[in-house]
N, C-alpha and C positions, 0 to 999 in steps of 0.2 A: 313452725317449721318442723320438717321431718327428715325420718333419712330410709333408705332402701340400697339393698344392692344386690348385685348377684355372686353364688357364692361359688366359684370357679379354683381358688388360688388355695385355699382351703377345706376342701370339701367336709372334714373330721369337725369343724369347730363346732362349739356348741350356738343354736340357732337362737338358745335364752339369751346367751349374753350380748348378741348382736341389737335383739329387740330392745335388750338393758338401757344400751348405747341410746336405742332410739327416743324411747321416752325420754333418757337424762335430757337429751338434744331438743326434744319437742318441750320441755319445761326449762330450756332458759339455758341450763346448766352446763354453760359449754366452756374448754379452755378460755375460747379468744370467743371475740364479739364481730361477726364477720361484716357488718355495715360499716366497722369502724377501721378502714385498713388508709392508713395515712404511713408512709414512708417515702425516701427516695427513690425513685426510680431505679428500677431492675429490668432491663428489658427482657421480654422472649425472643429468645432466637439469636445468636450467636456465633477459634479460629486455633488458629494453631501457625508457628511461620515454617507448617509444613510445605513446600511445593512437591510438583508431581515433573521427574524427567528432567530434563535439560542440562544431568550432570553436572550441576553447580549445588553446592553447599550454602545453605542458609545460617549466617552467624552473625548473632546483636553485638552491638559497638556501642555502648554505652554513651559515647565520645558525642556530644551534640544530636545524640536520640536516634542517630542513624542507621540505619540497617544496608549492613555489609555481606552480600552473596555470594557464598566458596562451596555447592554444593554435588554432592555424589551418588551414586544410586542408579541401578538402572530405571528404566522406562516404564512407568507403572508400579512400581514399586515406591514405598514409601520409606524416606532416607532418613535415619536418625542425625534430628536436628539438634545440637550445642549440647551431646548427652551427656556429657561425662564434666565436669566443673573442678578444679582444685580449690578446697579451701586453706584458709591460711596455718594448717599442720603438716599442708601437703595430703590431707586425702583423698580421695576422690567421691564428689557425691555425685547426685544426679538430680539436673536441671528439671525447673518448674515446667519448662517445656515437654521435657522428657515423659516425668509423672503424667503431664495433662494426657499427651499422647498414647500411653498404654492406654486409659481409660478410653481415649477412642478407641482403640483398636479391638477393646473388648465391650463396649458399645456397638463396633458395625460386625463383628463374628456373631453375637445376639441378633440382629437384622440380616443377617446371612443364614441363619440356624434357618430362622422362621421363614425365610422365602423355601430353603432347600423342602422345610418340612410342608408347608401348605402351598407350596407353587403357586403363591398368591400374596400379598403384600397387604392384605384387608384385617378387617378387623373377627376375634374368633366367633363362632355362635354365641347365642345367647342361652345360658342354662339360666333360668331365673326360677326360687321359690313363690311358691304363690302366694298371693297375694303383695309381693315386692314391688313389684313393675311403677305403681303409679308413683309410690315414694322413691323409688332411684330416679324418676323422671324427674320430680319436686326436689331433690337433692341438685342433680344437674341444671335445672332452673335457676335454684341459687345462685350455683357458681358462675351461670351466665347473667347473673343479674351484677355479680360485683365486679367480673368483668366491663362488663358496659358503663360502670360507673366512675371505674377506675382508668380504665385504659380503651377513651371511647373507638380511637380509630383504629385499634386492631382489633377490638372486638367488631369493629362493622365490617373490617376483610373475612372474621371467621363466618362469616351470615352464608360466603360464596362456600363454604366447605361444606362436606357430605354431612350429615345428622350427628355420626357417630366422632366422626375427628374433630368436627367443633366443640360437641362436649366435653369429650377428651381434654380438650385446651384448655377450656375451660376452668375445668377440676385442676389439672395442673397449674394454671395461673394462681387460682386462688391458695393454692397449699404453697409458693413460693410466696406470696403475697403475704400469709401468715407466716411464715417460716423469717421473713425481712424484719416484719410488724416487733420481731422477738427481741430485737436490738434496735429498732429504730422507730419503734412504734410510743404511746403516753406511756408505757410502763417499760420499757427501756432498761429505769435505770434501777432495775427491780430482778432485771433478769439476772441470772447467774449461769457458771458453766452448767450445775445439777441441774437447770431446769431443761438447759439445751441437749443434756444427757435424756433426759424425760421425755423431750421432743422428737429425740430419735427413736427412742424405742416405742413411740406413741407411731414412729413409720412404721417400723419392723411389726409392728403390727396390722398396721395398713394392708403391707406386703402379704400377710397371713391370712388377710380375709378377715381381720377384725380391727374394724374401726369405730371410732370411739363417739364421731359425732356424723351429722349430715355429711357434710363437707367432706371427712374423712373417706364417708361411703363410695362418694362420687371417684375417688382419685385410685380407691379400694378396685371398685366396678374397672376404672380404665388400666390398670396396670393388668388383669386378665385378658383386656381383651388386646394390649397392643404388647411388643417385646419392647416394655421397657424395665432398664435395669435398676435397681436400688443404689449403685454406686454414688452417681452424681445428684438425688438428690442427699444422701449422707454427709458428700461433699459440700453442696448447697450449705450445709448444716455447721460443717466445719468452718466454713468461713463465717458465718454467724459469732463464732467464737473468737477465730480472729480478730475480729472487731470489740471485743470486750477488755482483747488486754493487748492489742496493738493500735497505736496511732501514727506509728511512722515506716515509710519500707525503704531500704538502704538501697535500694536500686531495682531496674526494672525485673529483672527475672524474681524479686519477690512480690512487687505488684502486678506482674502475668499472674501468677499463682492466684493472689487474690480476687484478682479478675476472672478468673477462670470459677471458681468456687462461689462466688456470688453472681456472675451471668453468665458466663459460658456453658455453667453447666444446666442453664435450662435448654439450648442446644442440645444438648444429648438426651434431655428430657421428651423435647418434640420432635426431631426427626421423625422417631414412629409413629408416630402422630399424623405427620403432617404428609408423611409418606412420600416414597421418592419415585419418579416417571417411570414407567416400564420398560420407556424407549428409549432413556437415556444410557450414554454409555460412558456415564462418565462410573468413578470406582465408589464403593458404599462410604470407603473414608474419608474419601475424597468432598460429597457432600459434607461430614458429619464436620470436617476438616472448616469448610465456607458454613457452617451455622458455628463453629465456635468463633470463627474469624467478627462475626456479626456480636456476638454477645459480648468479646473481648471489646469493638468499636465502640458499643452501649456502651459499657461500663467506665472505660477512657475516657469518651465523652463527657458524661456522668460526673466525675471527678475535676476535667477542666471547667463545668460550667459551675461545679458547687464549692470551686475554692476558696471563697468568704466565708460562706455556710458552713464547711467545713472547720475553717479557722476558729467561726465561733465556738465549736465543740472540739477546739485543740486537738482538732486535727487537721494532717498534711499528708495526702494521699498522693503525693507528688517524687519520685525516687529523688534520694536524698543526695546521691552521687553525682548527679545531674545539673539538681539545686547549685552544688558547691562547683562545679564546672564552669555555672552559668554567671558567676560570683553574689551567688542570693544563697541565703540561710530562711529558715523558718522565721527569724527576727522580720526578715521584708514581707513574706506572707501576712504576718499577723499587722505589719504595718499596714498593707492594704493601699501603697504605692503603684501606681503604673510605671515605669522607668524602663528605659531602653534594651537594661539586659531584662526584666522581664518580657515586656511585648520580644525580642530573639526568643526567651525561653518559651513562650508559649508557641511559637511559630514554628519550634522545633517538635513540640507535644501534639503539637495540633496534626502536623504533618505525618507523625506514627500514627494516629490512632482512622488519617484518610487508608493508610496504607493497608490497613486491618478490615476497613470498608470495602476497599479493591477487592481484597480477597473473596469476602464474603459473596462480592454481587459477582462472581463466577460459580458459583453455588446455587442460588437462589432458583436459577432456571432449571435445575434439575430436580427440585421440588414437584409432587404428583400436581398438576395443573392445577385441583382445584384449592390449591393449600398455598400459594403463592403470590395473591393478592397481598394479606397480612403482612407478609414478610419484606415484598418490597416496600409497602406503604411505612412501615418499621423502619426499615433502613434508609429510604428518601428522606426520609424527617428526621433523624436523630441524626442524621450526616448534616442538616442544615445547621444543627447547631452551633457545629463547628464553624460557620459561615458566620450565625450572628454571631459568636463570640467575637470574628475579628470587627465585624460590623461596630463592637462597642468599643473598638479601640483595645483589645483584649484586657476592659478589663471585666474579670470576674469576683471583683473583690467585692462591690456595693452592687454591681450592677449583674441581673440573671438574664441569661443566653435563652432567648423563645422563638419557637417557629409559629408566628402570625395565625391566624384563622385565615386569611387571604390564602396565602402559604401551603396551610395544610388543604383545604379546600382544591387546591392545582395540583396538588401530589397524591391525591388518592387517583384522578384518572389517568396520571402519568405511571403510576402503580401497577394500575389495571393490566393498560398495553404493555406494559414491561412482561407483565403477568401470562401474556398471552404466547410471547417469544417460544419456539416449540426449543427442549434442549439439545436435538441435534445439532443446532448452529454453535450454542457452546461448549458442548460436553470436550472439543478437544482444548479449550483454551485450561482448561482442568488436566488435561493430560500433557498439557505442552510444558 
């Protein structure tokens, strides 16, 4: 294997040490082993409980999982949602909601910059050194190779995307793919914070035009050519760490967060990617707003289908407020009981994380046509799970939540014609 790439984002660097990269890469010598990517699921594509207009306030109630709306703001305008939080000294912080949302909002001004600057939404020229070309191709091949092997049915939606946005995805999948692998991959329990410190700056270099291996090249090559920003994967990064010395969250605005930084924020990753209709009128954060709604739904999902799983690795990814509400402790998790206030508590889980789905499929249509298949085939299927969950009686303690090959096989050309919906029809259900 090899790596290539073009040098765009860097033009100063030195050309030796890229090639350095290439041979370490071509002789074996690479951080991770990219055939071997086995973790939980992370989906692509991803919310925020921003709404758009209707002069009502958006605010969580903890109180039976329910969500309570008191929201304000004019028409088009984007209403700061449950900003402000007292903690118990009486000060005032700012909500996970909050945080996620700047990071949108400075996500779609970067997709705003780029439309204003190229009155165009495409990907930039190609400046390529010579001789590069065939090895960034064999770079992007790879990453469509672990694509396919990993994540067969949205890699078969990327087939219908343009040359360039497909690879794109590509490269991005696989650097979250590795970035998962870090904490939940056979060496796990090897990693440290220094090494996730490592891992970032092994980005920031990315970002610079110097990448360390093939893989690296590929993600090197599309951050040139699309406006994508460094924030959210860092953030990706951060919740990586989360994971190393947290296994429990006290309530939901600290599992949003978490949510957010291990798959929302590949949402903010593809938007540029996967580029948004020209004809749409719905607003840039509005989209970015229905892709995080999607990755928050994954990731919830995620979490109700892997709660045995979970348990075996002493953890409980379930707010803990909630738990005690519902009159369950971590002591009935680990039991691995079905009992009546469990199946309530899940019926309550389950019904937030549809509500995150809703969101999202107001969104999905205003995605560039040919970027759209993926995304709904993504979101048909990972919303069934929430179906077979009840299907098993909820429970998820012995028994794991799967969508059929029957199943998946009916939901890719139900996908399709979803896919085909021009966004006229919905861009105001976004604005209502």
């Amino acid at each position: 294997m090899s790596v290539a790439f073009i040098w765009v984002v860097s033009p100063n660097s030195e050309v030796s040490n890229c090639f350095g990269f290439l041979e370490s890469a071509r002789e074996g010598n690479r951080l991770f082993d990219s055939s071997k990517y086995i973790s939980r699921d992370r989906s692509l594509i991803c919310h925020s409980k921003f709404k758009r207009g209707n002069k009502k306030n958006w605010k969580y109630s903890s109180s039976n999982a329910d969500l309570s709306y008191s929201y304000s703001g004019k028409k088009g305008k984007s209403p700061i949602v449950s900003s402000l939080v007292a903690n118990p000294a009486g000060e005032v912080a700012t909500s996970s909601e909050q945080k996620v949302y700047d990071v949108v909002l400075k996500q779609a001004a970067l997709v705003k910059k780029q439309l204003k600057n190229a009155e165009d939404y495409d990907v930039k020229p190609d400046i390529v050194l010579p001789g590069t070309l065939s090895l960034l191709s064999e770079a992007y091949d790879r990453c469509g190779e672990v694509c396919a092997e990993y994540a067969k049915t949205f890699y078969l939606g990327t087939l219908l995307m343009t040359p360039e946005r497909r690879r794109a995805i590509w490269a991005i999948y696989v650097w979250c793919r590795r970035t998962d692998e870090l904490v939940d991959g056979p060496n796990a329990s090897h990693i440290t914070p220094k090494a996730l410190d490592r891992w970032e700056s092994r980005l920031e270099d990315i970002f610079r035009g110097r990448p360390f291996d093939m893989l690296d090249a590929a993600l090197s090559d599309t951050v040139t050519r699309f406006p994508v920003d460094t924030q959210p994967f860092k953030d990706m990064i951060e919740g990586m760490r989360m994971d190393l010395i947290k296994s429990r969250y006290k309530n939901f605005d600290e599992l949003y967060l978490y949510c957010y930084y291990v798959a929302g924020t590949v949402g903010l990753m593809s938007v540029p990617i996967m580029g948004i209709a020209p004809e749409t009128q719905a607003t840039t954060e509005s989209v970015y707003n229905a892709a995080l709604a999607l990755g928050i739904a994954n990731q919830l999902t995620n979490i109700l289908r892997d709660v045995g799983e979970d348990a075996r690795r002493g953890r409980v990814y379930l707010p803990q407020d909630e738990l005690a509400q519902a009159g369950l402790s971590d002591e009935d998790i680990f039991a691995g009981k079905v009992t009546d206030k469990w199946r309530s508590f899940m019926k309550n889980q389950i019904k937030r994380a549809r509500l995150f789905f809703d969101d999202a499929e107001k969104g999905v249509t205003e995605l560039n046509s040919a970027s759209r298949w993926p995304v709904w085939a993504s979101l048909l299927l990972y919303r069934q799970i929430l179906d077979e969950i009840e299907a098993n009686d909820y429970n998820n303690f012995t028994r794991r939540a799967y969508v059929s090959k029957p199943k998946k096989v009916f939901a890719l050309p139900v996908a399709y014609a979803k896919s085909l919906v021009s966004p006229s029809r919905t861009s105001s259900l976004i604005q209502a």
